[in-house]
FIKOLZA-1660 file (N, C-alpha, C; in steps of 0.1 Angstrom, whole numbers, plus 5000, padded with zeros to 4 digits):
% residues 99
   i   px   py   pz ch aa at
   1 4972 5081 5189  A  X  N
   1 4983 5074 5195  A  X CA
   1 4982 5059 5195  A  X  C
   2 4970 5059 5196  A  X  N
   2 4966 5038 5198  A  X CA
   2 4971 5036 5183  A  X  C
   3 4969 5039 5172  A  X  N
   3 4969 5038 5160  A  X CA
   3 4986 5037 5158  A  X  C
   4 4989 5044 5163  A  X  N
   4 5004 5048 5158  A  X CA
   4 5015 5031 5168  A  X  C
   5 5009 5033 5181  A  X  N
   5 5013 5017 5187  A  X CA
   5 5008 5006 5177  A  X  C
   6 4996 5006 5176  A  X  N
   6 4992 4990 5167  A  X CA
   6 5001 4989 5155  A  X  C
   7 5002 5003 5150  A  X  N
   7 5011 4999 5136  A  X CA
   7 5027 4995 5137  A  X  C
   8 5029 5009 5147  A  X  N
   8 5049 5000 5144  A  X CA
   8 5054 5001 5162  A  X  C
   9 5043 5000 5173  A  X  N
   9 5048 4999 5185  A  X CA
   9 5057 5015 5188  A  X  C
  10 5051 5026 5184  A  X  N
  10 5052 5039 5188  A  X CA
  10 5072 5034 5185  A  X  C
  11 5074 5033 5169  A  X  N
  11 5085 5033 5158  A  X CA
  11 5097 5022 5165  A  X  C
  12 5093 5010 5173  A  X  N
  12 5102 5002 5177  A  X CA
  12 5098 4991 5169  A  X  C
  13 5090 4988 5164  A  X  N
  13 5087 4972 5158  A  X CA
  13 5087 4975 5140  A  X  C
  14 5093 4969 5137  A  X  N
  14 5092 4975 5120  A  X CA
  14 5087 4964 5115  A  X  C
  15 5083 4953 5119  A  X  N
  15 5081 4942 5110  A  X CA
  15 5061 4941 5116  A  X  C
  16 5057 4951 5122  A  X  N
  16 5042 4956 5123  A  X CA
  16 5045 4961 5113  A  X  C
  17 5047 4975 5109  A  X  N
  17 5043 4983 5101  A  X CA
  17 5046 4976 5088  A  X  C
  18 5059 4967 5084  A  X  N
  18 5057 4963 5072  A  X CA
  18 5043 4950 5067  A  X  C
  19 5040 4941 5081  A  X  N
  19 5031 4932 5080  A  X CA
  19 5014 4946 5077  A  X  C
  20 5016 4960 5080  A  X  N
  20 5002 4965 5077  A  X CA
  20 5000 4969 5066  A  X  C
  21 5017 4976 5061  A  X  N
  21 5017 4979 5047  A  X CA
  21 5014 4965 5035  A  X  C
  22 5017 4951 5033  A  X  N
  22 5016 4941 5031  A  X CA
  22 5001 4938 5031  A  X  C
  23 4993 4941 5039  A  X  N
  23 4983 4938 5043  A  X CA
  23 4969 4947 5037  A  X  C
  24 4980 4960 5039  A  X  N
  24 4971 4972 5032  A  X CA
  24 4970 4965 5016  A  X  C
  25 4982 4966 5007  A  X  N
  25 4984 4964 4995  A  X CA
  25 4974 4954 4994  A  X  C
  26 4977 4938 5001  A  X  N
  26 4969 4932 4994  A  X CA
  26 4955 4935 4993  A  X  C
  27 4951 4938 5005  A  X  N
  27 4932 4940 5003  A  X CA
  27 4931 4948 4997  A  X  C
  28 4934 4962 4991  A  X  N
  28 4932 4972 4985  A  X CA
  28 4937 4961 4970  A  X  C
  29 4947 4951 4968  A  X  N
  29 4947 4948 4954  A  X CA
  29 4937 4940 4951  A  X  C
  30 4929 4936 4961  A  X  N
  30 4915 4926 4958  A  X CA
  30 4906 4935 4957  A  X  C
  31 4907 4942 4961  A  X  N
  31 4894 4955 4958  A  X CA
  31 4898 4962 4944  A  X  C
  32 4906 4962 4940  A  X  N
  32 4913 4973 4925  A  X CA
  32 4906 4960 4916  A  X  C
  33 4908 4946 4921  A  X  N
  33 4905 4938 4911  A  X CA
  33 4891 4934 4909  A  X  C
  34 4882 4941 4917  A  X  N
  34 4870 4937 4917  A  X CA
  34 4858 4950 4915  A  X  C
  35 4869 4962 4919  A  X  N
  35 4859 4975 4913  A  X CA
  35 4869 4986 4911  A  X  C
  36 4881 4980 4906  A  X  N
  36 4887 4996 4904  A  X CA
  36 4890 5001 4893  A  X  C
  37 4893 4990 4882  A  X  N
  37 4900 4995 4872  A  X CA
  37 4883 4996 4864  A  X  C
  38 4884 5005 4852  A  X  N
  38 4874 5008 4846  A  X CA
  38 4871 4997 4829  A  X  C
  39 4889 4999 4827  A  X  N
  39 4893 4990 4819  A  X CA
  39 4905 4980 4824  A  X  C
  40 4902 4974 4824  A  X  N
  40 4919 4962 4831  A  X CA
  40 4926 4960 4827  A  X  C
  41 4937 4962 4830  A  X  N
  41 4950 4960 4822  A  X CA
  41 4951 4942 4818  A  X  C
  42 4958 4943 4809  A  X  N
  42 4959 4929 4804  A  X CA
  42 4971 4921 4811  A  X  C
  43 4969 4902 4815  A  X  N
  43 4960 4897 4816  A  X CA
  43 4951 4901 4831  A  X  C
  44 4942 4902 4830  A  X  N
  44 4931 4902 4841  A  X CA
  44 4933 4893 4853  A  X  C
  45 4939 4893 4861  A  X  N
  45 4939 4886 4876  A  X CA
  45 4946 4893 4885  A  X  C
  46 4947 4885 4895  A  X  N
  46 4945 4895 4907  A  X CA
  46 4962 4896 4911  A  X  C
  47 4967 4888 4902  A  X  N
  47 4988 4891 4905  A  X CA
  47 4984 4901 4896  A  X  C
  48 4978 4905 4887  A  X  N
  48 4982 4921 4877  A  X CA
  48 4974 4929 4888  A  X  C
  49 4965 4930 4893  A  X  N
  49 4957 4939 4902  A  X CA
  49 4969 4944 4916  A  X  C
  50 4979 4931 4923  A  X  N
  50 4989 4931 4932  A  X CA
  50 4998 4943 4928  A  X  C
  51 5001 4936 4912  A  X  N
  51 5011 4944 4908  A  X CA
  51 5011 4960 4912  A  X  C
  52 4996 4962 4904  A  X  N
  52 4995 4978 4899  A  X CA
  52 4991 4987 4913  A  X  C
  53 4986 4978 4926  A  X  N
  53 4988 4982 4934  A  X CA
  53 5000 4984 4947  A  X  C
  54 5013 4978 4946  A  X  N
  54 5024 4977 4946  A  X CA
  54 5031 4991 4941  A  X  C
  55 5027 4995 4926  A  X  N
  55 5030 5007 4922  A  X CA
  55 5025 5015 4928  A  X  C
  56 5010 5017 4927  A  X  N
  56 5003 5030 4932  A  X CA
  56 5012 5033 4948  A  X  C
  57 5014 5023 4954  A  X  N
  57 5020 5025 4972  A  X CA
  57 5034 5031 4968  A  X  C
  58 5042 5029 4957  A  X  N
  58 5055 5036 4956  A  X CA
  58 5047 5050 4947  A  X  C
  59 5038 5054 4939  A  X  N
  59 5031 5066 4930  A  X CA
  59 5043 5063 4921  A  X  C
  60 5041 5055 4915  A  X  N
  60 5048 5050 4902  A  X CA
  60 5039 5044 4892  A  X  C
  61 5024 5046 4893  A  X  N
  61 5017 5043 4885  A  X CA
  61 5012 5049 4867  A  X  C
  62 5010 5040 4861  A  X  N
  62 5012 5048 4846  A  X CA
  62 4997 5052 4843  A  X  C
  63 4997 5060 4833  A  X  N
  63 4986 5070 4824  A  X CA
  63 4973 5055 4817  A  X  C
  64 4983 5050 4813  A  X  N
  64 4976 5040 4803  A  X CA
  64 4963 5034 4810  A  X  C
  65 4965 5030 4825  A  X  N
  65 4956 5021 4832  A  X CA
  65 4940 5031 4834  A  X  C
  66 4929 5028 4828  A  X  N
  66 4913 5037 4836  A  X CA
  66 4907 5031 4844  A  X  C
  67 4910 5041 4852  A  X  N
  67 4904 5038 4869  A  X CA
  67 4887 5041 4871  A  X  C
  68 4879 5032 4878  A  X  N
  68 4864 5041 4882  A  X CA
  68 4867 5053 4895  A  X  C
  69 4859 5055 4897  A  X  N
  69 4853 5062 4911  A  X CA
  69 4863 5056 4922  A  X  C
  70 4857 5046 4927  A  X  N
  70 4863 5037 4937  A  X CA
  70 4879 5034 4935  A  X  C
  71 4883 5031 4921  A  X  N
  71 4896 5027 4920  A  X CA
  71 4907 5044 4925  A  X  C
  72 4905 5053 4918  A  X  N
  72 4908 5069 4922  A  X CA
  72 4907 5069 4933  A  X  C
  73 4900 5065 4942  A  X  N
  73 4897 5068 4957  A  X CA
  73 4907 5054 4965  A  X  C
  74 4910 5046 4961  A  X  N
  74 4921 5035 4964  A  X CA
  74 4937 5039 4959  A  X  C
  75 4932 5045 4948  A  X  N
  75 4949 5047 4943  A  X CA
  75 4953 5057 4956  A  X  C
  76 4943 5069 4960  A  X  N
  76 4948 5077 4967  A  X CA
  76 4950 5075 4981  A  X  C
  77 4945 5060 4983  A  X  N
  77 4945 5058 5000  A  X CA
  77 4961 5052 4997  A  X  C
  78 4962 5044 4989  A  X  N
  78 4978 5036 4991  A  X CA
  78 4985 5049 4984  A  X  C
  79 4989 5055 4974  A  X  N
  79 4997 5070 4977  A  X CA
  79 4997 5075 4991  A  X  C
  80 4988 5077 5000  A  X  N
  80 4990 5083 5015  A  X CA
  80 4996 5070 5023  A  X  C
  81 4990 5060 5025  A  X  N
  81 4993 5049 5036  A  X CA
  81 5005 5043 5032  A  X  C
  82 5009 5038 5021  A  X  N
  82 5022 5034 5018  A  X CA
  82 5033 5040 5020  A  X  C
  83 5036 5051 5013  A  X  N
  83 5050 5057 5023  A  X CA
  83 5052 5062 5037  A  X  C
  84 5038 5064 5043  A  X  N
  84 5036 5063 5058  A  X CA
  84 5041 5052 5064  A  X  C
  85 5035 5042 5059  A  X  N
  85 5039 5026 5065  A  X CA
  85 5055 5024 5065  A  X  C
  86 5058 5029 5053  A  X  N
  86 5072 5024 5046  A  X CA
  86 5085 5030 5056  A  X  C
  87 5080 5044 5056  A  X  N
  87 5087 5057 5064  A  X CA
  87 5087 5048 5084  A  X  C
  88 5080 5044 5085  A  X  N
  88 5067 5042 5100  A  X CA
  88 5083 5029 5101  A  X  C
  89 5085 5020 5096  A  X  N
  89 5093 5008 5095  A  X CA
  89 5106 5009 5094  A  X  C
  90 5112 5020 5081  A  X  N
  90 5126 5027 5079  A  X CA
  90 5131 5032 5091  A  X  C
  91 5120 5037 5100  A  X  N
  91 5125 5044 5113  A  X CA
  91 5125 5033 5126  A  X  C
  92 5119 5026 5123  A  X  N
  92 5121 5015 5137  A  X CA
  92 5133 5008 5131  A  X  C
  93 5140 5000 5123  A  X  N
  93 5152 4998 5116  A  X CA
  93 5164 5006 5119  A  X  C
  94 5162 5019 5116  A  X  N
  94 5171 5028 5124  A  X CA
  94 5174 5033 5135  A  X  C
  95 5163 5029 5147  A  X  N
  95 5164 5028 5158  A  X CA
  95 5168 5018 5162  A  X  C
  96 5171 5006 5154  A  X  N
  96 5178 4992 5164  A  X CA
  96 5189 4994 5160  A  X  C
  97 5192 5003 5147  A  X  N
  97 5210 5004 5143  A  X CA
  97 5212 5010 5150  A  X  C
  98 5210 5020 5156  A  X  N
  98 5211 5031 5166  A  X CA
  98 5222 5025 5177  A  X  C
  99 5211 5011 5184  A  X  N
  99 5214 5013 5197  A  X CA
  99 5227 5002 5199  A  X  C
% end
């Protein structure tokens, strides 16, 4: 329950859960750029690392990209925390149309 307040204020604050999702992406796209991809997509920097983790948070990521160990184990935390976050923010939004 503490978890669920820090992120979107138990579904009243949406602009938490989007500053966590934001926050998730990036550090997870500095980690993709420093131990995830096996081979790196072309050019090499950390706006192509943003990018591909930007997808992985919608699972719109493509075949072509080789992941290590660590990178597989990142793609699947932003697959789970990204539409949580996304979902966590849609609903505090719809509670201020609400009222």
């Amino acid at each position: 329950m503490t978890a669920y307040w820090l992120v979107s204020g138990y579904g009243l604050r949406a602009w938490r859960a989007l500053t966590c999702l934001i926050a998730v992406t990036a550090t997870l796209a500095l980690v993709f750029h420093l131990v995830g991809f096996a081979r790196p997509p072309q050019p090499v920097s950390y706006r192509t690392s943003l990018l591909y983790a930007l997808r992985a948070t919608l699972s719109l990521t493509d075949g072509e990209v080789q992941l290590t160990a660590w990178g597989k184990l990142l793609q699947a935390v932003l697959r789970l925390t990204g539409p949580v976050l996304l979902s966590l923010a849609l609903l505090a939004l719809r509670g201020r149309v609400k009222r």
